[in-house]
N, C-alpha and C positions, 0 to 999 in steps of 0.2 A: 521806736526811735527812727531815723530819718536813715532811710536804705543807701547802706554802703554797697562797694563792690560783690564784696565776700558775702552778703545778705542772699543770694542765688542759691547757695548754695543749699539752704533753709528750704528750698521754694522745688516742688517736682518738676514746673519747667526750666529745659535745660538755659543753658546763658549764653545769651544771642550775640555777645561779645566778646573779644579775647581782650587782653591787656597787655597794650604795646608800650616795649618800654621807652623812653622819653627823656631827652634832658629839660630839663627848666633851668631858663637864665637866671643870673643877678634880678633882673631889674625888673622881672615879674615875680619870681620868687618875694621879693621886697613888696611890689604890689598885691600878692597875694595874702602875705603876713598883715599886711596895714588894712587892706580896703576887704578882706574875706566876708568880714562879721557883717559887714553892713550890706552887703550885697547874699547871703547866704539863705538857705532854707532851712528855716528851726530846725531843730530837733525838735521829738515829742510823739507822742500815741495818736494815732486816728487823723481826723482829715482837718486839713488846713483851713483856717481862717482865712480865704485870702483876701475879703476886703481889709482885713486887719494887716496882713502880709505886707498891700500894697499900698495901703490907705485909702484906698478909694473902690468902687463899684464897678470899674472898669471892667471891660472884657476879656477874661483869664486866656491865652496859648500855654499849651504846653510843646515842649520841644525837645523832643529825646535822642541824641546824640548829636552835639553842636562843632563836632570836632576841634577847630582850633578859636570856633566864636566869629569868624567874620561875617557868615549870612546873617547871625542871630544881631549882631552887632547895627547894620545896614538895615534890617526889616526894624529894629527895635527905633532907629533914630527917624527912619522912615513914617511911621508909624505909632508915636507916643500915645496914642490914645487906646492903647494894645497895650495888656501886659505879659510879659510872658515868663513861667518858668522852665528853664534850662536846665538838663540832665546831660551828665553826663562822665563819664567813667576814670577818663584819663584824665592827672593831673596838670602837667602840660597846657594842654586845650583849656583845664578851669582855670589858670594861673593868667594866658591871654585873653580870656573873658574878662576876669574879675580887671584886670587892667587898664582894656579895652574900655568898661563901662566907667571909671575912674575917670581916666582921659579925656573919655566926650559927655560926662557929667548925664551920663542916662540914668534913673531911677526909676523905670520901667521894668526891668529884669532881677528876678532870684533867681541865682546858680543852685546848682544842688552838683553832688562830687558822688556821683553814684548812679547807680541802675536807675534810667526812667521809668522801666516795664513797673517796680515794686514801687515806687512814689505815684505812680497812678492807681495801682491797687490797693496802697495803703491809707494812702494820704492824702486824694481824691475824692471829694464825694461824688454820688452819684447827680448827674445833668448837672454839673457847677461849670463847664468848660466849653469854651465860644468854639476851642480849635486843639487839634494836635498834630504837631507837624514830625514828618519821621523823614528828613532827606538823607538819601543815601547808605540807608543801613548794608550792615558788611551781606552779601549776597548770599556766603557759603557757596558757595557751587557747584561744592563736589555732592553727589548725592547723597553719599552715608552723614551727612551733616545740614541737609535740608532741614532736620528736626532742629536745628540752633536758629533758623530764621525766626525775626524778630514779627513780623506780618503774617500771622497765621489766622485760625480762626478763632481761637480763646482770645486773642489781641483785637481784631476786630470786634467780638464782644464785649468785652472792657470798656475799649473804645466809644463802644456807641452807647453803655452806659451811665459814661463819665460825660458823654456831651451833652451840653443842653440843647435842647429844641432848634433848629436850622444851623447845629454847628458842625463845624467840619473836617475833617481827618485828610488832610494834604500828605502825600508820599510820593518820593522821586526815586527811580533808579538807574542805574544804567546797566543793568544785569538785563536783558530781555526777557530771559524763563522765570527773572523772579516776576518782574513786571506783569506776564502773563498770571503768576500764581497770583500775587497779591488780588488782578483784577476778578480772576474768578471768585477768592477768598470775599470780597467788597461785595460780589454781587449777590454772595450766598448766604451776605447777613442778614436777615432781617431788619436791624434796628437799622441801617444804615441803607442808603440810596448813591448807587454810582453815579454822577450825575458826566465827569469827564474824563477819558482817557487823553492826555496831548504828547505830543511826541515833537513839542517845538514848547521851550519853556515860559511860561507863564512869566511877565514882564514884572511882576511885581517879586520874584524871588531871585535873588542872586547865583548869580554862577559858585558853587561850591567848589571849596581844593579839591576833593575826589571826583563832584562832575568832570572839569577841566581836565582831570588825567584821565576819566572815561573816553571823554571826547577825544582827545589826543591820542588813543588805541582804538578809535576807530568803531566805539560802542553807539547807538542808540540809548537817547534818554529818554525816560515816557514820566510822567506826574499824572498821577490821579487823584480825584478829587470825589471823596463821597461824604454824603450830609445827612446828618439824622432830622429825617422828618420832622415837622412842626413849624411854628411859624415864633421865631426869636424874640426876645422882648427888645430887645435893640439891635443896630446891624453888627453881622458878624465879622472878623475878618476874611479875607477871600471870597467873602460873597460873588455872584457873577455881575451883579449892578454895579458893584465898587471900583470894578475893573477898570 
């Protein structure tokens, strides 16, 4: 079935996430009840259909914690010829998603109200995904809690065996010692190719609510960008030509 929160629990890696609690309005709560079903990610065993998903052959993102939906929202309207599904944990955040895409009539995007780590190891098959985007996951920072970060090495492998051929695993933070770990982690994959560390953001992604208050305390943000070898049957997102 389709990876809830509590789904972690099942799984030896520990959970990269805590669950903050949240109010939800009137008037997304209402968006959420009417518009969920059409915008959601089945339930069901094994891996996704997703040209059936989305109707079309288009080129799968995935996108594992969207917080409150506005970067997903902005790259998704930006970029219609991109599909992408959306993970993510807190209610809240999927309530202004599902809303969000209501609103400005996208049907490019499935939510999913749950763990992205297990919808990609579940529900993913292997080389079906052009992209997976991870902005701003929670840092952990204190050390006895590094083992909860979400960018490790089993993640990098997943990763690079869920991408197809020239796709590519985009990640922002503004933690610098994660930054640095991830970048060693990217370079010690095999299946994967670091190709860029930047430390000035890439024009095609939106300023994030947690970028903006990184930035505001004075943090460094770095985005990396590594690609699984091969050569794509069509262009990917983030490609460096597309730029």
């Amino acid at each position: 079935m389709t990876p809830r929160p509590d789904a972690a629990e099942a799984d030896d890696t520990p959970r990269s996430y805590k669950l903050r609690r949240g109010r939800t309005g009137p008037a997304r709560l209402k968006a959420l009840a009417e518009h969920r079903a059409r915008f959601a990610v089945p339930d069901g065993d094994g891996p996704l259909d997703l040209p059936a998903l989305f109707g079309t052959t288009a080129p799968v993102v995935l996108e594992i914690g969207f917080g409150t939906g506005g970067t997903t929202l902005a790259m998704a309207e930006a970029d219609p010829a991109t599909c992408v599904l959306a993970a993510d944990v807190h209610t809240p955040g999927v309530a202004a998603l599902v809303a969000g895409l209501h609103e400005r009539g996208l049907g490019n995007v499935r939510v999913l109200e749950g763990d992205g780590r297990l919808l990609l190891r579940q529900r993913i098959a292997p080389g079906t995904l052009a992209g997976v985007r991870v902005y701003f996951p929670d840092p952990w920072p204190k050390a006895r809690h590094h083992k909860r970060r979400l960018l490790d090495a089993a993640f990098a492998a997943l990763v690079a065996d869920r991408l197809a051929p020239g796709g590519v695993l985009h990640c922002a933070t503004d933690w610098e010692p994660y930054a640095q770990q991830v970048a060693a982690v990217l370079a010690a994959e095999p299946g994967l190719v670091l190709e860029e560390v930047l430390h000035e953001r890439p024009h095609w992604r939106p300023t994030t609510r947690f970028e903006a208050r990184g930035l505001a305390r004075g943090h460094v943000v770095t985005d990396l960008l590594a690609r699984r070898p091969g050569t794509p049957d069509r262009p990917t997102p983030d490609q460096p030509a597309s730029r």
